[in-house]
Every structure is written in structure tokens, then in C-alpha cells.
N, C-alpha and C positions, 0 to 999 in steps of 0.2 A: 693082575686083574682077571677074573674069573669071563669065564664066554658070557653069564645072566648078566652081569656087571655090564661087559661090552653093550649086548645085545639093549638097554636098557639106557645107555646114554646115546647110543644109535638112535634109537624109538624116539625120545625125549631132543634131539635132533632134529629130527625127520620132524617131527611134531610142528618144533617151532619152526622150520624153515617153510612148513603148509602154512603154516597162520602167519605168516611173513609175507607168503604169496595172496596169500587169500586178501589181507589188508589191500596190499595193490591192486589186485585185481578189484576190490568194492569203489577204491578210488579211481580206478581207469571208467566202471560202470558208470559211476556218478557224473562224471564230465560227458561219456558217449550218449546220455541216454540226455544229456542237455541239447548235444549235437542234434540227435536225431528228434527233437522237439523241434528244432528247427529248420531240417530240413524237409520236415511233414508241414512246417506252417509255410514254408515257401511253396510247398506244390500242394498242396489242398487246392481242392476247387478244378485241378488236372484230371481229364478224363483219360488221360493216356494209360495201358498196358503199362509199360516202361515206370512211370512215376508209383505205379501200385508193388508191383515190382520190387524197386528198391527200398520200401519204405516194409515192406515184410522179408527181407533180407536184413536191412540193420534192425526191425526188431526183433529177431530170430537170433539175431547174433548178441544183441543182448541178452536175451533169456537165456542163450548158453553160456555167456560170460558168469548172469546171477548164479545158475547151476555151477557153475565150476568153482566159484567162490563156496558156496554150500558144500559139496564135494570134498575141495580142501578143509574146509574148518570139521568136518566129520570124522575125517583121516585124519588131523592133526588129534580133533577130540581121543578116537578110534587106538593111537599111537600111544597117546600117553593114559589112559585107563591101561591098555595092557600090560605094557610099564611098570605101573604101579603095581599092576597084580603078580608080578613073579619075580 
């Protein structure tokens, strides 16, 4: 098997194991950002520092989780176009 060969089921790999992760990671989003609907309807109405706090930490951390998902499916896209081209 030639090194392009190698290098091209490697890519094609890599690809699928991003969009493998990227799936999980959409599904982990989906259940957190239900959590954190819920823990924003429990402290609403809290005037505390603390309660503002952690309700801009888990949605920060969600919006990095949506970014990482994007991320991955771009490198997976990103993997297999170049792939295909050599």
C-alpha cells in the first residue's frame, strides 16, 4: 500500500471518528442545555452575585460545547475533501 493510500484512509478515519464525536457531543448539548433551563428557572427571580454567576458559566460552557461540535464536523468535513483530492 502506497504512503497517498495510507495517508487517505488515515484522513477518512480521522474524519469519521470527528463526526462520531461531534454526534455525542450534539447529544450531550441537548440534554445540558435542558439542565441548565432548569436550573436558570429555579433561580430566577435571585438577586444574588453567585446565582448570576453560575448561570453564565453553564451557558458559556454550552456555547463551547455548540463550538466544538462545529469544529469537529468542519475537521471531519475538512479530512475528507482533502482525501478525496490526492
Amino acid at each position: 500500500m502506497s504512503d497517498v493510500q495510507r495517508l487517505k484512509e488515515q484522513l477518512h478515519q480521522l474524519a469519521g471518528e470527528a463526526k462520531q464525536a461531534a454526534g455525542g457531543l450534539a447529544g450531550f448539548r441537548s440534554g445540558f442545555v435542558q439542565h441548565i433551563a432548569q436550573v436558570q428557572g429555579l433561580i430566577s427571580g435571585t438577586s444574588t452575585g453567585v446565582d448570576r454567576d453560575i448561570a453564565e458559566v453553564l451557558d458559556a460552557a454550552s456555547k463551547a460545547v455548540e463550538q466544538a461540535v462545529a469544529a469537529l464536523q468542519v475537521a471531519a468535513d475538512g479530512c475528507n475533501g482533502y482525501a478525496d483530492r490526492i
